[in-house]
N, C-alpha and C positions, 0 to 999 in steps of 0.2 A: 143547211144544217138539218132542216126538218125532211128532205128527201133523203139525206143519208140517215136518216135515223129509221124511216118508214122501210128503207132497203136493209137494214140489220135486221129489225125485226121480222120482217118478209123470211130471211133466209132462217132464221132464227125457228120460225113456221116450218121452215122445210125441213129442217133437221129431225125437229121433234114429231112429225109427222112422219119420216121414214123410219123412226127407230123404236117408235110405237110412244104411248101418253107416259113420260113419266113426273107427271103433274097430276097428284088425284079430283075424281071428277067431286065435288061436293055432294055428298049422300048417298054416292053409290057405293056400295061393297067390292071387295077386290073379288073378282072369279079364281074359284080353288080346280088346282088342278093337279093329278096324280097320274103316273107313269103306270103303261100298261107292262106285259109280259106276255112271250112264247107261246103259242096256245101247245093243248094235249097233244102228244105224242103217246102210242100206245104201243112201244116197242118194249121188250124184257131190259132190264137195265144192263149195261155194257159194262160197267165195272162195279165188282162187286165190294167197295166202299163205301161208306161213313163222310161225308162230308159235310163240314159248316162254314157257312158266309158271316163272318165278323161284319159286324156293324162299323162301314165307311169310315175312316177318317176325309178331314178336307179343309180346308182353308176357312177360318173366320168366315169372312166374306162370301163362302157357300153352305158354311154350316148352318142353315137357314131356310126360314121358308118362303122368302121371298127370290125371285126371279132375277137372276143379274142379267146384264146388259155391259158391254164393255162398247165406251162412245170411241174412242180415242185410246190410244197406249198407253199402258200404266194406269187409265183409272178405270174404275167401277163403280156401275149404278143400279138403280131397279127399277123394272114394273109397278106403278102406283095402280093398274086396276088387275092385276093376276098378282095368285101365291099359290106355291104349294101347301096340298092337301095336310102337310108333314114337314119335318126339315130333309130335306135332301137326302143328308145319309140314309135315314129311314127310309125314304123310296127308295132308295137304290137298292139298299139291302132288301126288302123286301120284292123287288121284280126282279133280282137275281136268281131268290131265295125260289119263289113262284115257276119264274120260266126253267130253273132245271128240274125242280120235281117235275113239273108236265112234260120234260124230254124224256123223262127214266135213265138218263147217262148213268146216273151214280143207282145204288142202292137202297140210299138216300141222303135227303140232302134238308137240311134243317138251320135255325139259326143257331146263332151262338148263345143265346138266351135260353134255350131250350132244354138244356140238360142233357143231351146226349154228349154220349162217350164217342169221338169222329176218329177215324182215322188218318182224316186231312182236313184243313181249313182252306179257306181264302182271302187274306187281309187286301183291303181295297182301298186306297188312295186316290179323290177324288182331284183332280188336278183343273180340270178344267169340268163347267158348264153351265154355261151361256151362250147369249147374243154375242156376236162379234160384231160390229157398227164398224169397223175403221175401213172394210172395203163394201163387199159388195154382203147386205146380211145375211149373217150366217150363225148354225145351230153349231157350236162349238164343245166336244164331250172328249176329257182324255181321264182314262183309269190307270193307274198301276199296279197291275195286280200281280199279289206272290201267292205261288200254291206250298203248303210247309207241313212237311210233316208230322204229327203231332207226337208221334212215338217218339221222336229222335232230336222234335226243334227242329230240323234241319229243311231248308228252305229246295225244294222238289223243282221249281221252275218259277222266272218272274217275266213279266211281260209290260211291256205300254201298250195299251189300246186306244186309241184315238178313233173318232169318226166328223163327218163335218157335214151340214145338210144345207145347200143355199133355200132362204126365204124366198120365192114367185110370190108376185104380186102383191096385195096392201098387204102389209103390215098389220096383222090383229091378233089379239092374245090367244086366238085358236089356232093360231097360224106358227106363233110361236112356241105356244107349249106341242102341239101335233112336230113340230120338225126338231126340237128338244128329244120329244117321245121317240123318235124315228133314230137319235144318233143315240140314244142308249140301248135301244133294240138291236141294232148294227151291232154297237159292242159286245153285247154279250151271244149275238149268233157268233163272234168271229171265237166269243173266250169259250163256248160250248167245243168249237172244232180245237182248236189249244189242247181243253184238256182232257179232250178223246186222245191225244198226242200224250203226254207228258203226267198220264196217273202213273 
C-alpha cells in the first residue's frame, strides 16, 4: 500500500513538473508578463484608411490575467507563479494596435477608445490561448477576426487565425510566456498579409 501510494505521488511530481508550478510558492509574487509587437517599418502606408482594433472579446476563462494551461480535455487551469501584465484582451489589443502602426499598412490605425472616426475596424475573438498539456507542450493561440465596414456595418472579410509553438526543454514561465509571445506575433504577421489582401 505504502509503495503504491509513493509511486502515485512520484508520477503525480512528474506531471506537475512538466506542465510548469501550478501550486503557488509561499511568498513569492507571480512574474507579470506582457506580449510584445512588430518592430518599425518605415515604409509610406499601403492603404489609405482609418482603422480601429476593438477591444478583444473571449472566453471567461481568458478574459483574465492569469495564464491558462489546459492539463487534460475539457478542463482548464493556471500558472500560480506568472500573470499577465493586463487581462488578455487588453494585450492583445494593444500589440495589434502597436504592431500595425509600426508597419504603416494603413493610414492609421488606433483603438477604439480613441475617438477617431475609422473607416474600418477589426473585431477580435479570442478563442484560444494557452498551454496545451494533453500531448506534447504547446503554445496554443486561435483569433477570429472580422474586418467590417463601418460605413455600411457590412462585414469586408473574416478569418480564423491559429498558430501553435512547441515548448523545448524545461518548462518555465519564461519559456512559456516567450512561446505564448511567439504564437501571437505569428498571428498577426499572417492577419498584416490578409489584410494587404482584403482592404
Amino acid at each position: 500500500m505504502t509503495q503504491r501510494l509513493y509511486r502515485v505521488l512520484f508520477i503525480l511530481c512528474l506531471l506537475l513538473t512538466a506542465c510548469g508550478p501550478l501550486i503557488p510558492t509561499p511568498g513569492e509574487a507571480p512574474k507579470r508578463y506582457t506580449l510584445s509587437h512588430l518592430e518599425e517599418n518605415n515604409r509610406a502606408p499601403v492603404i489609405p484608411r482609418q482603422l480601429i482594433i476593438e477591444v478583444p472579446t473571449a472566453a471567461v476563462s481568458l478574459d483574465s490575467v492569469r495564464v491558462a494551461v489546459v492539463p487534460a480535455p475539457q478542463q482548464i487551469n493556471y500558472y500560480a507563479d506568472m500573470e499577465w501584465s493586463d487581462r488578455l484582451p487588453a494585450l492583445v489589443q494593444e500589440s495589434i494596435v502597436y504592431s500595425l502602426q509600426n508597419q504603416h499598412l494603413f493610414r492609421s490605425v488606433t483603438r477604439s477608445s480613441d475617438g477617431v472616426i475609422p473607416d474600418q475596424s477589426l473585431k477580435i475573438d479570442i478563442r484560444k490561448f494557452y498551454i496545451d498539456q494533453t500531448g506534447i507542450p504547446t503554445a496554443q493561440a486561435e483569433y477570429f477576426i472580422r474586418l467590417m465596414d463601418v460605413g455600411t456595418r457590412h462585414e469586408v472579410a473574416s478569418k480564423t487565425f491559429t498558430a501553435s509553438i512547441p515548448l523545448r526543454g524545461e518548462v518555465t514561465s519564461e519559456l512559456i510566456a516567450a512561446a505564448l509571445d511567439r504564437a501571437n506575433r505569428q498571428i498577426i504577421e499572417d492577419l498584416q498579409g490578409w489584410l494587404s489582401r482584403h482592404h
